[in-house]
N, C-alpha and C positions, 0 to 999 in steps of 0.2 A: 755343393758340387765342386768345392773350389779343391785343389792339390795341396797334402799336405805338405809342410814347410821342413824341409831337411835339417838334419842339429846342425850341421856346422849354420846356417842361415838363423836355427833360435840363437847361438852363441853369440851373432856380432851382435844380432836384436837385444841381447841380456846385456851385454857389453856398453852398449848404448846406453842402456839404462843406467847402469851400477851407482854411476856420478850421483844421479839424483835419488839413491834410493838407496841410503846407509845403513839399514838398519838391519838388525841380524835376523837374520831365515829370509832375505828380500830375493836371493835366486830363486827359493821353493815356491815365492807368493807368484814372480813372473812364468815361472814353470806349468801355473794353473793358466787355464784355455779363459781366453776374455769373452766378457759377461755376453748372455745371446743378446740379439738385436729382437726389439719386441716390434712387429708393424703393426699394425690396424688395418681394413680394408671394408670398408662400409657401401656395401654392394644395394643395388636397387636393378629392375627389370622391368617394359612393358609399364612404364607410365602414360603413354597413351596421349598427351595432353590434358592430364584430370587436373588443372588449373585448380580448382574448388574442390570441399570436399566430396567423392562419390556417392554418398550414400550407402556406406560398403561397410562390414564390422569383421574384424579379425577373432577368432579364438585365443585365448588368454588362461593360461592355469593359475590359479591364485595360489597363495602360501595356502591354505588351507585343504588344497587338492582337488577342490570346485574351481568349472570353467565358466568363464565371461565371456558375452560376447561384447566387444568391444567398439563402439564407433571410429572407425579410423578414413586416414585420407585426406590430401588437402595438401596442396603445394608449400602455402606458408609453415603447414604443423608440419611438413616432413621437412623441413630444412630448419626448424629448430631440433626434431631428432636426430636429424644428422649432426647439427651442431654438437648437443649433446655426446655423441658418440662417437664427433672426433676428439672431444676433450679426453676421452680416456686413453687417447695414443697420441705419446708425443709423436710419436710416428706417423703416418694414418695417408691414406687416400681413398678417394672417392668415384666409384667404376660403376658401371651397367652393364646390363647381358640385351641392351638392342631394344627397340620400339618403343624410344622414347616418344614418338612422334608418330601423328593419322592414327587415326581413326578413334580422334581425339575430342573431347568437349568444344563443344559450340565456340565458346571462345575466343578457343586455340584453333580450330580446323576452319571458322570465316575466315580466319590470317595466316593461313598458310603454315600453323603452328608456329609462325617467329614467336610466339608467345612462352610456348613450350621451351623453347631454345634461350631465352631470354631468362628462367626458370632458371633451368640447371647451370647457366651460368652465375647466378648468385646464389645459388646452394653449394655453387665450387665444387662441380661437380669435374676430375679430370680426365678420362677415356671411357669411351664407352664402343663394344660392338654397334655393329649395324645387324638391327633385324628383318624382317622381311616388309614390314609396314615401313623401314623408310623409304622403299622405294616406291612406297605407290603414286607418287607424283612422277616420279621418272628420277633416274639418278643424275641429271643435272641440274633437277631443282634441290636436288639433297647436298651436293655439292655447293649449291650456294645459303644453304644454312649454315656448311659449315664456313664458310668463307667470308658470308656477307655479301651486300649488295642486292639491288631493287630489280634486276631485268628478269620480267616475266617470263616466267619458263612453267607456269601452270594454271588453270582456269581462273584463279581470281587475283586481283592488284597485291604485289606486293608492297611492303613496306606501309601500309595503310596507316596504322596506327604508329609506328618510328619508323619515320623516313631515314635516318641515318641506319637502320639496322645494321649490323656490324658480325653477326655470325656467330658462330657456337667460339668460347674461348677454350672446350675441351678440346680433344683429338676424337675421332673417326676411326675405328679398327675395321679390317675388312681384308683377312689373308685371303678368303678364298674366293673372291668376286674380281673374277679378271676381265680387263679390256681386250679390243682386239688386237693387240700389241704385245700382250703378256702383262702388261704392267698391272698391279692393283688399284681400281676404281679410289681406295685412300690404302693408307699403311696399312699391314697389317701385324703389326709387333710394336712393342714399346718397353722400354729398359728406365726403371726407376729405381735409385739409390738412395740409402736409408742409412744413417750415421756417420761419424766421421770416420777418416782414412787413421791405421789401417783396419779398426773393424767396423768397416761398412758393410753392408749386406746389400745387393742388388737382386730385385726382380724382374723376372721376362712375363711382361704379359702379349697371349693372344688372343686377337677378338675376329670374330666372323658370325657369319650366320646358318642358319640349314640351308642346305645342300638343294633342297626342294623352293627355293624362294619364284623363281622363275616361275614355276605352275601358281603361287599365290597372290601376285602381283596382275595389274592390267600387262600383259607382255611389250606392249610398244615403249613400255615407262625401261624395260630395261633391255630392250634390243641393243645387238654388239656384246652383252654381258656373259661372262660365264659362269656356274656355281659351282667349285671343286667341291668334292669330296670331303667331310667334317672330320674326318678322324688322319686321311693322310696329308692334310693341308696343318693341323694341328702338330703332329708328327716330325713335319720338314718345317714347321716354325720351332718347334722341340728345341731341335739340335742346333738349329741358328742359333739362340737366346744361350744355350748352354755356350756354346763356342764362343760367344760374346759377352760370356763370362757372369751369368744370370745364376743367382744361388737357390732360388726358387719358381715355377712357373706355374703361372695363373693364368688359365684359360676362361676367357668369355665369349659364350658359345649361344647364340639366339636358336637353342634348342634344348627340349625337357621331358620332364617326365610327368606323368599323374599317381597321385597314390590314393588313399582311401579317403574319401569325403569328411570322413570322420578325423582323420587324423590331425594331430597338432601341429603349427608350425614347424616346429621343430623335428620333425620325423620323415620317413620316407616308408610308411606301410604301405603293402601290398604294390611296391611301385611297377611300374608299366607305362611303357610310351617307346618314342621313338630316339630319344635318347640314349635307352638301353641298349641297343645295338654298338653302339657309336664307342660306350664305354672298354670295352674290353680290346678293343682295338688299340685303345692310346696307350703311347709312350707312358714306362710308368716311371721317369724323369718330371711328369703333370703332379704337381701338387694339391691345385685346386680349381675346382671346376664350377666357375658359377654363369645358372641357365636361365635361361627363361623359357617364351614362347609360347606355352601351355596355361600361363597364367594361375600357376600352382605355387602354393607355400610349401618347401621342404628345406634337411638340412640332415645328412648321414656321412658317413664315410660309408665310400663306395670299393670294393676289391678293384687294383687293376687286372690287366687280363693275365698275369705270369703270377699274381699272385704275392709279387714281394712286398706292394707296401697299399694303402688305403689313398684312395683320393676325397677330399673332403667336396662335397657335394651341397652347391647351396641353391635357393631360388627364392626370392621373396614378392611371389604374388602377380600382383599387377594392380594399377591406377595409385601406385605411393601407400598402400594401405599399410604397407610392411619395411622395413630397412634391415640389409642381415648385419651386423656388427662380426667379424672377422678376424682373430686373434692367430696371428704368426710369431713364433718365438722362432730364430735363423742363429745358427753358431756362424760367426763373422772368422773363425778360420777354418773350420773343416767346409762350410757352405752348406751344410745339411739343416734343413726343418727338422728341429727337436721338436715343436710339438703344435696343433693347429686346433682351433677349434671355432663354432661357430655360433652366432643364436638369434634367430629374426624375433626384432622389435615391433609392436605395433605403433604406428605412427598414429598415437591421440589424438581424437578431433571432438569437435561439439555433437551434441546430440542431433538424432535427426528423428522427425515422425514420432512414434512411441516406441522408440527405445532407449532404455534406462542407460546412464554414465553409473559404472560403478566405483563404487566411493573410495575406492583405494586407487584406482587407477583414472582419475581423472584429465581433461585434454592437457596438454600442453599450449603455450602459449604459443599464440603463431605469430612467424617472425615478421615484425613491424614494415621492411621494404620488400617482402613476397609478397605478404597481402597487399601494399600499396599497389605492387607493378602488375599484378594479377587482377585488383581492379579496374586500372587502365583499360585490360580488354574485357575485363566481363561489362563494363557501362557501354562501350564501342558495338558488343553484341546484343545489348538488352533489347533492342527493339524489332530485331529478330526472335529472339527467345522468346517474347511473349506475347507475339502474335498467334490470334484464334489458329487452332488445324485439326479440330475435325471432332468426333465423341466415338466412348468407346465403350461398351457394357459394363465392361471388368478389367483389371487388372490382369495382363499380361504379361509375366517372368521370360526371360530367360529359360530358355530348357536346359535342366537338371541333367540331360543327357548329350554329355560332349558331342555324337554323332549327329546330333539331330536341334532342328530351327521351333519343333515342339508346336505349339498354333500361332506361335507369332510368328516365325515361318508358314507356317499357313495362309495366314493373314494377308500377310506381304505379298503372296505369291497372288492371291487372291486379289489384290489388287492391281494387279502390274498384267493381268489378264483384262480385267475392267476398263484399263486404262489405254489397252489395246486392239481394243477387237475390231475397232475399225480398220486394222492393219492386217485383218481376219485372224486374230490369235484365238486358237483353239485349249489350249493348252500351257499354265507358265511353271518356271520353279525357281526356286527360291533356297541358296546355297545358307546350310546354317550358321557358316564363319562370317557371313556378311549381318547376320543379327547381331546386335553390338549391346544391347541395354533393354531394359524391361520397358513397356508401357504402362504407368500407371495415373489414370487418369484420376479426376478428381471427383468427388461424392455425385455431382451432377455429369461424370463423364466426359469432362473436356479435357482436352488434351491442347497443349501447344506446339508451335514448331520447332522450340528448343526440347523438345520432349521425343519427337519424333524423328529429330536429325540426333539425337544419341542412340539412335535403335540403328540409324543405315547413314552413317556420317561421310560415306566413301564419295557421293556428287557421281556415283554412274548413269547412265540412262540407258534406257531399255531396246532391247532390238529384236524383232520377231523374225522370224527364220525358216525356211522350208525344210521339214526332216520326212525322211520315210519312218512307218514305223520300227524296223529294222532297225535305223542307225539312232531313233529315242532307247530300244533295246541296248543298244551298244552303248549310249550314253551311262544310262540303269545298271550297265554290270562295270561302267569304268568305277562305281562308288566304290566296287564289291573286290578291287583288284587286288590278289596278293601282295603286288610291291605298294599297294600305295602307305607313304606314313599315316596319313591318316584318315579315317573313314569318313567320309560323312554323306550321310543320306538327303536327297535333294528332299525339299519339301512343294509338291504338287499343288496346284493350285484344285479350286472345285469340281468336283466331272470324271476328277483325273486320278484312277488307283491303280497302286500295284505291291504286288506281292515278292517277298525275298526267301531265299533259306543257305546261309551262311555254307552250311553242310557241303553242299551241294560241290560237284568240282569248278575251277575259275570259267567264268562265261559262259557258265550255266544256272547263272545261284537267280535273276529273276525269273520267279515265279508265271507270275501272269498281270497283265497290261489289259488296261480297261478306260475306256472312255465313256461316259454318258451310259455305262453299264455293258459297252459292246467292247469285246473283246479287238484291240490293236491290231490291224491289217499288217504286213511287212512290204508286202509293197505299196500302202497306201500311202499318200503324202498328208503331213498335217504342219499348221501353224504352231508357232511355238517362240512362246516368249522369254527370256534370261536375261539380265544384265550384260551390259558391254564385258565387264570382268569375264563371265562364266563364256559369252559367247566366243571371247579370244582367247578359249582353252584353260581358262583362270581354274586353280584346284583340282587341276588335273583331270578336268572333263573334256578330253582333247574333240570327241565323239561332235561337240556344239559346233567345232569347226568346220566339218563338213556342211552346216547350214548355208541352204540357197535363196535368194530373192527375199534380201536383209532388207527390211526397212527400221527407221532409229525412231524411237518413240519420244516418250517423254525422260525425266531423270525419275530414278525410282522414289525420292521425296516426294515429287510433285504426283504420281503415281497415288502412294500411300497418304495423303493431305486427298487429295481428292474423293478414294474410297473412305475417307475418315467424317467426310464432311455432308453427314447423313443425320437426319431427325426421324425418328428415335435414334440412341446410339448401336453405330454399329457393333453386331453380336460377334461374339468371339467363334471363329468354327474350332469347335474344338474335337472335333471326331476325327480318331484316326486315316489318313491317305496309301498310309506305305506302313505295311504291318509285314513284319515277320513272322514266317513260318518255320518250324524245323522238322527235316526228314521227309520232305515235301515227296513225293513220286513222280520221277522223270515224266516229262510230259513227250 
C-alpha cells in the first residue's frame, strides 16, 4: 500500500550507497526492488478453556492419500506447536479470532478461567478478538482478565488458585463493541512491524466480534454495550490502518462459516454461514480474514465483493485441536502482499479411549511449564471433577445437527421440568448452544460432575414463567426468523410437541403445538421453564421476555445431577419432540 518512491528520491538513495558498493553493475544490483519481508501469523480460535486434552481428533491426509484421524488437543501440546511454527518465521506472531475463554473445562471455568488467561500468556500468545463467550460474565469481569486484579465482579472468588493474578499480557481487540460514550469497551486495531528500516513491512490488524453477540450473552453481563455492524466497523478500521501506514490487514472477526462435515481442514466445500454475508461487503484493501465462532476447520481464498483480488480465509476449529500456520510474503517498497497462504496444523496429543496414534504422526511433546501450570488447576479442581452425579443408559453425543441439542437437549430439558414443577412447570426447553460436550458415562453408567458441568458449564439457574399459548407460538416461530444468523430449534422437554415447515411464509412456519397430546390453547396460560440466559432474551428468543410471575429455581447443574441421580440409570428419551414437516397445509 505504501507510495512509490520518485527517481529523483531512488538517486540520492543510490548515491548514498555508491561509497560502499564499488563494484561494477552495483547501480543495476540497487535498481532491483529489496527482498519481500516474509511474516508468520499462527492463528488459533474458540479455545474455550480446554486446559487438557478434549478428547477431540482432527482429520489428517497422509503422504499416501489416506486420511487419519488424529488425536489432538491439550494446552501444553498446542504451545509446543506453536513453538514449533514459530520457528519457521523469523518473523511470526501469534493472534486469535475470540472465545478464548467460558464455557470452558472444569478447571478453567471453577477459576473464572484465570487459568485460561494464564495459558496463552506462556504460549505468547499476542492479540486476540473478543468473542461472544467473553462476555458472559459481564464485561467488567473481562476487563479484568485483561488487566488483572482479584475484585469480584462474578459468582465465584477470584484469584483462588494466584492470588497475585496479574491479567492477560496479550491485547484485547474490540472495534465494534461501544460504550455509552462512543469509546470502545478495549482497542480495536493494532499496528505491528516486521523488519528493519527502510524495508520494514507493517500490519493493521482488526479484531471484533459478531454483530449478534448481545442476543447470545446473559444481557445484564453487557448492558450500556453496543454491537456495530461486522463489515462497516471493519471498513472504517480499513482506512484508519491504511492511513497509518499499514501494508497489509488482517482482520479477526469472532465470526464463520460451516462447510461440509466431510471436508479437510484445509478447504472450504460447500461453505455456508453467517459469515458469508459479511464477506462481500468488505474493503478489498482486507488481506486476511481469520474466524472463528462456528467451531469449524477451514482455509480458501475467498473473492472480495468487486472482485479485484482474493482474501485468504482461515479458521482452526475450536478447543486447541488445530493451529493455522499463516505465510505472508509483503514487498517492503511497493506495500503490496506478493503472496499469502495458509495450512491448519493438528495439534498432537496422546491417545484417548480406543483410538489409534498413527505411526507417522505421533504426539508431540508437551511443553514442560503448560503442563506444570495447568496442573495447578486441574489438582485445585479434582475434587469436584470426581465427585458421584448421577447414571445414565447410554452414551450421549453432541448432535451432529448444528440446529438442534438432539436427546441431550432432551434430556436437560427433561430435567429442569423435574427440577420445577413445584414452581407448577408445565413445560421446559432447552436451547442447543447451551449443550456444550457429550455425556459418556461409564460401562456401569456413572457419570460425574466433572462430566456433566462440560455438557452446561455456563452456572445459569432456572426460571419458570407465565406464557399464553400464543406468545410459547411466538417464541416457536422466533427460531424460524428470516434475520436470524442462526437457527436453532428449542429442545422441549416431555409432554411437549410441535411441528415446523420451513416452507411456509415467516410466522407462520409452526405447525402444531401440543401438550400431553391436547392441542395449545392461545389464550390459555402455562408454566414454563428456560434458563436465566434464554429467559433474558438470550439467542434471540426475545418472545421469553414477555414471561409473567417469574419464580428462580435451581442452576441447571444442580437440576441435571438431580435428574441423573436415579437407580436404574436413567434412559435416554430419544424420540423425536419437534419434527419437521414440508409443504405442510395452512391451518
Amino acid at each position: 500500500m505504501k507510495a512509490s518512491f520518485i527517481l529523483a528520491g531512488l538517486l540520492v538513495l543510490f548515491s548514498g550507497c555508491a561509497a560502499q558498493d564499488t563494484e561494477i553493475g552495483s547501480f543495476s544490483k540497487h535498481l532491483n526492488s529489496p527482498s519481500p519481508v516474509k511474516v508468520g501469523l499462527i492463528a488459533i480460535n474458540d479455545f474455550h478453556g480446554a486446559l487438557e486434552p478434549p478428547g477431540r481428533t482432527v482429520s489428517v491426509e497422509l503422504d499416501n492419500g489416506t486420511v487419519a484421524e488424529v488425536p489432538a488437543g491439550g494446552a501444553a501440546w498446542l504451545a509446543t506447536t506453536i513453538d514449533e511454527l514459530r520457528a519457521r518465521h523469523p518473523y511470526n506472531l501469534t493472534v486469535a479470532a475470540g472465545d478464548l475463554t467460558s464455557a470452558s473445562q472444569l478447571a478453567s471455568s471453577l477459576f473464572l478461567d484465570e487459568a485460561a488467561i494464564g495459558v496463552m500468556n506462556r504460549i505468547g500468545l499476542d492479540l486476540t478478538a473478543v468473542g461472544n463467550h467473553e462476555f458472559d460474565r459481564g464485561w467488567q469481569e473481562l476487563r479484568r482478565l485483561q488487566n488483572g486484579g482479584c475484585e469480584k465482579l462474578a459468582n465465584r472468588e477470584p484469584c483462588a488458585v494466584e492470588p497475585d493474578f496479574a491479567g492477560a499480557s496479550y491485547e484485547y481487540l474490540a472495534a465494534n463493541v461501544r460504550m455509552a460514550d462512543g469509546s470502545t469497551v478495549f482497542p480495536g486495531t493494532a499496528l505491528r512491524t516486521f523488519g528493519e528500516a527502510p524495508n520494514a513491512v507493517t500490519i493493521g490488524f482488526v479484531g471484533l466480534t459478531l454483530k449478534g453477540t448481545a442476543e447470545l450473552v446473559v444481557p445484564g453481563g453487557v448492558a450500556g454495550l453496543t454491537f456495530e455492524d461486522e463489515a462497516e466497523t471493519i471498513n472504517r478500521a480499513t482506512t484508519a490502518l491504511d492511513e497509518a501506514g499499514a501494508d497489509a490487514i488482517v482482520v479477526l472477526i469472532h465470526q464463520g462459516i460451516l462447510t461440509d462435515p466431510k471436508s479437510q481442514p484445509n478447504g472450504c466445500a460447500d461453505a455456508a454461514g453467517p459469515l458469508l454475508p459479511i464477506l462481500p461487503k468488505l474493503d478489498s484493501r482486507v488481506d486476511v480474514i481469520i474466524s472463528g465462532h462456528t467451531h469449524w476447520q477451514y482455509i480458501c481464498d475467498w473473492p472480495s465483493g468487486d472482485g479485484s483480488k482474493e482474501f485468504l480465509l482461515t479458521s482452526a476449529g475450536f478447543h486447541g485441536i488445530l493451529a493455522t500456520d499463516i505465510n505472508l510474503s509483503i514487498d517492503p517498497q511497493s506495500g503490496d502482499v506478493l503472496s499469502k497462504s495458509a495450512e491448519n496444523i493438528a495439534v498432537r496429543s496422546p491417545a484417548f479411549g480406543d483410538t489409534p496414534i498413527e505411526a507417522s504422526l505421533p504426539p508431540v511433546a508437551p511443553r514442560a511449564d503448560v503442563k506444570e501450570y495447568v496442573a495447578r488447576y486441574v489438582d485445585a479442581a479434582q475434587a469436584f471433577e470426581d465427585r458421584p452425579a448421577g447414571h445414565l443408559s447410554q452414551t450421549l453425543e453432541e448432535s451432529d445437527d448444528y440446529e438442534r441439542g438432539g436427546a441431550l437437549g432432551r434430556l436437560i430439558a427433561d430435567a429442569q421440568l423435574a427440577a420445577t414443577r413445584e414452581n407448577g412447570a408445565q413445560i421446559a426447553f432447552m436451547n442447543p448452544g447451551g449443550v456444550r460436550a457429550p455425556l459418556r458415562p461409564s460401562p456401569d453408567g456413572a457419570l460425574t460432575f466433572g462430566q456433566i458441568f462440560r455438557t452446561q458449564p455456563f452456572g445459569n439457574v432456572l426460571v419458570t414463567m407465565t406464557l399464553t399459548g400464543a406468545q410459547i407460538r411466538q417464541v416457536l416461530e422466533e427460531q424460524l426468523a428470516d434475520d436470524r444468523d442462526e437457527v436453532q430449534i428449542l429442545s422441549p422437554s416431555a409432554g411437549f410437541d410441535f411441528t415446523f415447515d420451513r416452507s411456509r411464509a415467516e410466522g407462520q412456519r409452526i405447525v402444531s403445538l401440543s401438550l400431553m397430546g391436547a392441542p395449545l390453547q392461545p389464550d390459555q396460560t402455562y408454566r414454563v421453564t428456560v434458563s436465566n440466559f434464554l429467559a433474558e432474551g438470550g439467542d434471540g428468543f426475545s418472545g421469553f421476555k414477555l414471561g409473567t410471575d417469574r419464580q428462580i429455581g435451581l442452576s441447571d447443574l444442580e437440576a441435571l445431577e438431580a435428574w441423573l441421580k436415579v437407580t436404574p440409570p436413567r434412559e435416554a428419551p430419544i424420540q423425536e419432540r419437534a419434527t419437521e414437516i414440508v409443504g405442510s397445509a395452512h391451518l
